[in-house]
Every structure is written in structure tokens, then in C-alpha cells.
Residue frames as a rotation matrix with the C-alpha (Angstrom) as fourth column:
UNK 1
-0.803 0.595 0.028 40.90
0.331 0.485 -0.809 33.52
-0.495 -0.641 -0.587 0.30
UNK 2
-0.059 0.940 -0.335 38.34
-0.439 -0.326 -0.837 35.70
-0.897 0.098 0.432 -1.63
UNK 3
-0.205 0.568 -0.797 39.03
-0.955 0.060 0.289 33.71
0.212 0.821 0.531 -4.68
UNK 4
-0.952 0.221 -0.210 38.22
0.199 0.972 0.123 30.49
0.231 0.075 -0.970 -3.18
UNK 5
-0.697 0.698 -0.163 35.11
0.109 -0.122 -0.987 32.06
-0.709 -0.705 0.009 -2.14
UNK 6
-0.024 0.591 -0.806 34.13
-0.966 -0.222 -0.134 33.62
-0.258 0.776 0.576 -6.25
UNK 7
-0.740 -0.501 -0.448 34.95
-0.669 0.608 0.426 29.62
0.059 0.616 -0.786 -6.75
UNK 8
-0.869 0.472 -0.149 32.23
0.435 0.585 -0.684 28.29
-0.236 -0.659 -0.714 -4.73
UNK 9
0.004 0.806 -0.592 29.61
-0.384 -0.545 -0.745 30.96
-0.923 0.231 0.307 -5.63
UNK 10
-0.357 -0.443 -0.822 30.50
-0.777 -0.347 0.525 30.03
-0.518 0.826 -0.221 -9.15
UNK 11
-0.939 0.136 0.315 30.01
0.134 0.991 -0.031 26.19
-0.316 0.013 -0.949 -8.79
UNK 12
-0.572 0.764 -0.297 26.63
-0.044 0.333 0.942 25.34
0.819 0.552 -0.157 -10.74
UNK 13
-0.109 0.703 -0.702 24.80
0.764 0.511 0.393 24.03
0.635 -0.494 -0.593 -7.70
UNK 14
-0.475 0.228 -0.850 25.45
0.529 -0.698 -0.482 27.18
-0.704 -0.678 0.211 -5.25
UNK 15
-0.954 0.279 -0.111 23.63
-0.284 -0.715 0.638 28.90
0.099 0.640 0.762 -8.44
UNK 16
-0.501 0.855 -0.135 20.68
-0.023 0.142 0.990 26.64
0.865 0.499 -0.052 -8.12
UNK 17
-0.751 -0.392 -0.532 20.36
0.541 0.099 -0.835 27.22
0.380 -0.915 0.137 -4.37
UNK 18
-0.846 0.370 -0.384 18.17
-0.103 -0.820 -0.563 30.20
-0.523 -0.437 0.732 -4.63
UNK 19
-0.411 0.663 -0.625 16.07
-0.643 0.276 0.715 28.99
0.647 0.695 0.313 -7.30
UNK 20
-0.402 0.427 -0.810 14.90
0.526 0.831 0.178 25.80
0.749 -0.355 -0.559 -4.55
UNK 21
-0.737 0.248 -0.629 14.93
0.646 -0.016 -0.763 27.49
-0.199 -0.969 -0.149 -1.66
UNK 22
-0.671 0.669 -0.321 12.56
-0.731 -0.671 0.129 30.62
-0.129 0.320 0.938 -3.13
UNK 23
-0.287 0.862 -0.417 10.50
-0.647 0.147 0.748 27.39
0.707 0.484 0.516 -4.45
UNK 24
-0.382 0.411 -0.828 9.99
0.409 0.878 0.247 26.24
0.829 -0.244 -0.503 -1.46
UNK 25
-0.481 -0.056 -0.875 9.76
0.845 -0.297 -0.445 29.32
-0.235 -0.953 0.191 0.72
UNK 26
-0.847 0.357 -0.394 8.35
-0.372 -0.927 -0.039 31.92
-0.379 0.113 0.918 -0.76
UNK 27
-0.496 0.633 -0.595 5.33
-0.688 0.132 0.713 29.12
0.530 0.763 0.370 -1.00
UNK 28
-0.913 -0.110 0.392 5.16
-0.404 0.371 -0.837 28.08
-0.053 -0.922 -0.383 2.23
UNK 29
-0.334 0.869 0.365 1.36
-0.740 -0.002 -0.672 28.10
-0.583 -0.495 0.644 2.21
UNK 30
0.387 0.509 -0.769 0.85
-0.868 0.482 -0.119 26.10
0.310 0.714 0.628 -1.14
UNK 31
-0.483 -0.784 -0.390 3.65
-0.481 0.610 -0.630 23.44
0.731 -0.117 -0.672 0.21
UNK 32
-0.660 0.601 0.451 1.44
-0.596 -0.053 -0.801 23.39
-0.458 -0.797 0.394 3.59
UNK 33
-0.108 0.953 -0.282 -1.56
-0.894 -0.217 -0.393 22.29
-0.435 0.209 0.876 1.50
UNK 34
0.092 -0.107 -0.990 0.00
-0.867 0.479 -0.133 19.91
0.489 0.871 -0.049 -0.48
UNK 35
-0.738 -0.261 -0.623 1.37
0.077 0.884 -0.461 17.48
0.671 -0.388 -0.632 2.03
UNK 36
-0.387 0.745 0.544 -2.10
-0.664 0.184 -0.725 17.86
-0.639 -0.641 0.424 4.25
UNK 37
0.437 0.856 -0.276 -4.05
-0.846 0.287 -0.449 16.82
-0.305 0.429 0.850 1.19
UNK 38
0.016 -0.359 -0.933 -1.55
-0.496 0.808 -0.319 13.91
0.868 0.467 -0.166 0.75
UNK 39
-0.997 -0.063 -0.050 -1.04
-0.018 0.784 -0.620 12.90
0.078 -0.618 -0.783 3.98
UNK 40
-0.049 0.939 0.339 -5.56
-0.662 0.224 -0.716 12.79
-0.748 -0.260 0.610 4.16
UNK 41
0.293 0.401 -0.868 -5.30
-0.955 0.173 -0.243 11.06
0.053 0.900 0.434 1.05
UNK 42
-0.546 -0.775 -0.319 -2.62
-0.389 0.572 -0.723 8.58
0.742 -0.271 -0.613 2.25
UNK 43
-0.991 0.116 0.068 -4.36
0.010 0.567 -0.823 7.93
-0.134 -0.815 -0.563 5.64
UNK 44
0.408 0.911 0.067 -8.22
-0.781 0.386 -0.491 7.29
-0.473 0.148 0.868 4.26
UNK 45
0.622 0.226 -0.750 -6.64
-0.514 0.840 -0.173 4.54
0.591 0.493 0.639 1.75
UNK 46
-0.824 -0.566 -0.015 -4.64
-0.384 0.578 -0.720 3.51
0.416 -0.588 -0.694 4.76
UNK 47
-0.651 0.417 0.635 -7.66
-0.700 -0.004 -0.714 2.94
-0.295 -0.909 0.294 6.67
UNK 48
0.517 0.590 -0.620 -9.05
-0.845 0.469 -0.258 0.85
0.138 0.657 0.741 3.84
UNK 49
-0.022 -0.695 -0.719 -6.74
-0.827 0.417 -0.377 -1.83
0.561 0.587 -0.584 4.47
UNK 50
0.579 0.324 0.748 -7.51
-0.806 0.364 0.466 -4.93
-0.121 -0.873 0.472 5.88
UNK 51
-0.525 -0.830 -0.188 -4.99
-0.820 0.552 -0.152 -7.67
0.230 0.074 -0.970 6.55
UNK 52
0.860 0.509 -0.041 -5.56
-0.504 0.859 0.088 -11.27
0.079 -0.055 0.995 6.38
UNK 53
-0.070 -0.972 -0.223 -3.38
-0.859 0.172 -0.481 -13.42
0.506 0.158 -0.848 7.98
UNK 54
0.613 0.671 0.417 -5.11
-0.752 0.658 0.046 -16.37
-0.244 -0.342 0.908 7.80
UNK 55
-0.162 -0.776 0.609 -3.23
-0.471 0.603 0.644 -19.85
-0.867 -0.182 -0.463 8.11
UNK 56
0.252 0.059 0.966 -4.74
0.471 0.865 -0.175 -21.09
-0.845 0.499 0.190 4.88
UNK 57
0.962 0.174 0.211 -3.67
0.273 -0.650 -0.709 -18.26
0.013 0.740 -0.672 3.26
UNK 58
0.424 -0.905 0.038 -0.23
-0.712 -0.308 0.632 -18.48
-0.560 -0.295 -0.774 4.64
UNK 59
0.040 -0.651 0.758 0.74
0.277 0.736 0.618 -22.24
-0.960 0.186 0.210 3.89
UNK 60
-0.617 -0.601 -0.508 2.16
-0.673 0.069 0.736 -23.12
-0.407 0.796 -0.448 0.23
UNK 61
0.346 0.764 0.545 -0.93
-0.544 0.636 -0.547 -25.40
-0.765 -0.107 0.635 -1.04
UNK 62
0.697 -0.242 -0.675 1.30
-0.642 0.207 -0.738 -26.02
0.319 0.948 -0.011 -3.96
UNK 63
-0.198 -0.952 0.233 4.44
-0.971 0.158 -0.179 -27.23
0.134 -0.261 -0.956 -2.12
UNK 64
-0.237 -0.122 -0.964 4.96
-0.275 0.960 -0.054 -31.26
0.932 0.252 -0.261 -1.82
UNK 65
-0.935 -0.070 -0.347 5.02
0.288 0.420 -0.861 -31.60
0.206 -0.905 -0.373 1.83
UNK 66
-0.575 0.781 -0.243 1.48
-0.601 -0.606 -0.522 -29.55
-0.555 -0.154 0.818 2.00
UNK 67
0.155 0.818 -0.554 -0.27
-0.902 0.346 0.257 -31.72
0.402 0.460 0.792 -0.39
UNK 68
-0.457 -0.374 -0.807 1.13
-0.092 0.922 -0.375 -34.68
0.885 -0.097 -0.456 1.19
UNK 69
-0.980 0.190 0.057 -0.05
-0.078 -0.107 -0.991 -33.48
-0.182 -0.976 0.120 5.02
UNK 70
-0.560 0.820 -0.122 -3.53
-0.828 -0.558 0.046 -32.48
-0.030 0.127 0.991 3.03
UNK 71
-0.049 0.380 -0.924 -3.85
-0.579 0.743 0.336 -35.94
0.814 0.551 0.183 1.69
UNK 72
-0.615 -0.105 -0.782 -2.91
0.479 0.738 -0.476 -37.82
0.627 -0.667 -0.403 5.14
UNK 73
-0.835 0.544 0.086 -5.53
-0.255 -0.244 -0.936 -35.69
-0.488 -0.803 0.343 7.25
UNK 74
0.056 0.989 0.137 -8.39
-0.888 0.113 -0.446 -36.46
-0.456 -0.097 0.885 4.94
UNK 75
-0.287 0.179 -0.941 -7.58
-0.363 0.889 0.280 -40.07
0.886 0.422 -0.190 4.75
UNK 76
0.493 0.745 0.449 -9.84
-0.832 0.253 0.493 -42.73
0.254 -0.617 0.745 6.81
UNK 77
-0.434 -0.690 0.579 -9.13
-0.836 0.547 0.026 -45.26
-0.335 -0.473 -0.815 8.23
UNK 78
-0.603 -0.476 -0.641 -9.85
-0.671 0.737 0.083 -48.43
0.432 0.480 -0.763 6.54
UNK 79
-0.925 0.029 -0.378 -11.04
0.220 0.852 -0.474 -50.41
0.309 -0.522 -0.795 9.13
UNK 80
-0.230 0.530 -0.816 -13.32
0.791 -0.387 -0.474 -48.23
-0.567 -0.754 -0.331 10.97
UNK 81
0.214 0.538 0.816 -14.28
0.918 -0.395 0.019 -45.44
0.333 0.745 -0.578 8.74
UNK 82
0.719 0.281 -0.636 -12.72
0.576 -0.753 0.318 -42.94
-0.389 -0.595 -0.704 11.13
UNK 83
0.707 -0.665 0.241 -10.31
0.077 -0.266 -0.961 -40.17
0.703 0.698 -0.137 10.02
UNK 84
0.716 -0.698 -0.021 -6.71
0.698 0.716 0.005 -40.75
0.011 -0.018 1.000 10.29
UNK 85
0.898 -0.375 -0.231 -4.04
-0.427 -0.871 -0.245 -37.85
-0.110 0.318 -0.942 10.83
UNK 86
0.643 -0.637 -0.424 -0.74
-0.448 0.135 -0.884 -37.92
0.621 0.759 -0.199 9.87
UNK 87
-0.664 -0.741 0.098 1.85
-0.502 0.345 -0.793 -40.45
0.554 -0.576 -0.601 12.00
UNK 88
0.010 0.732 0.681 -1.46
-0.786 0.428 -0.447 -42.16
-0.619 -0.531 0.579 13.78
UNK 89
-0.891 0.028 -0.453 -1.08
-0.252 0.800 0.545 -45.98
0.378 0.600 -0.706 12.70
């Protein structure tokens, strides 16, 4: 049993073990600092953000059926000069 134990201490990674954890504990205060000033940095250019989720900014103006709908609302009617929407005979 104790040499499955020098086997494990031995392994590469249980060597770098103390090396992280020292750099991350025995720096508690600088860690602390760091992720305040990121998370203030993080939530001012969050607050900068303004969605738009506007329907003419949604549709596909390129797509076939969209230029086709675009063209039947701003056609008139012929007769009467009035505008026409799509499926209205």
C-alpha cells in the first residue's frame, strides 16, 4: 500500500498541485482584485448595450418572398390610385 501511495505523489500532476494552489492562495488578495476589476469592467460595457429588435431589422430584405411581399404592398391599384396589399383583388 505505501508504494501505491510514492506512485501517486510521483505522478507529474500531484507535483504541480502545490505550485497552483500556492498561486492561487497565497494571493488571495491580488485574485480578489482581479475578478472585481473584471467583473466592473464587464458590467459598464454590459450596460452599454442596447438591443434592437426591430421587425425591419429582423426580416431577410434579400430573400425572394420579402421582395415579392415589398413589391405587392407598394403597388396601387390601377383603377383608383389606391394602394393594394397583397391577396386584395
Amino acid at each position: 500500500m505505501k508504494e501505491s501511495t510514492k506512485e501517486v505523489l510521483s505522478h507529474p500532476v500531484s507535483q504541480a498541485e502545490p505550485f497552483v494552489e500556492n498561486l492561487f492562495f497565497n494571493y488571495r488578495a491580488f485574485w480578489l482584485l482581479f475578478f472585481l476589476l473584471l467583473t466592473v469592467f464587464f458590467g459598464y460595457h454590459a450596460s452599454k448595450i442596447q438591443p434592437d429588435a426591430s421587425f425591419e431589422k429582423m426580416i431577410p430584405t434579400s430573400h425572394p418572398y420579402i421582395e415579392n411581399l415589398q413589391v405587392s404592398i407598394a403597388a396601387t391599384c390601377s383603377r383608383c390610385g389606391r394602394r393594394t396589399y397583397a391577396g386584395a383583388r
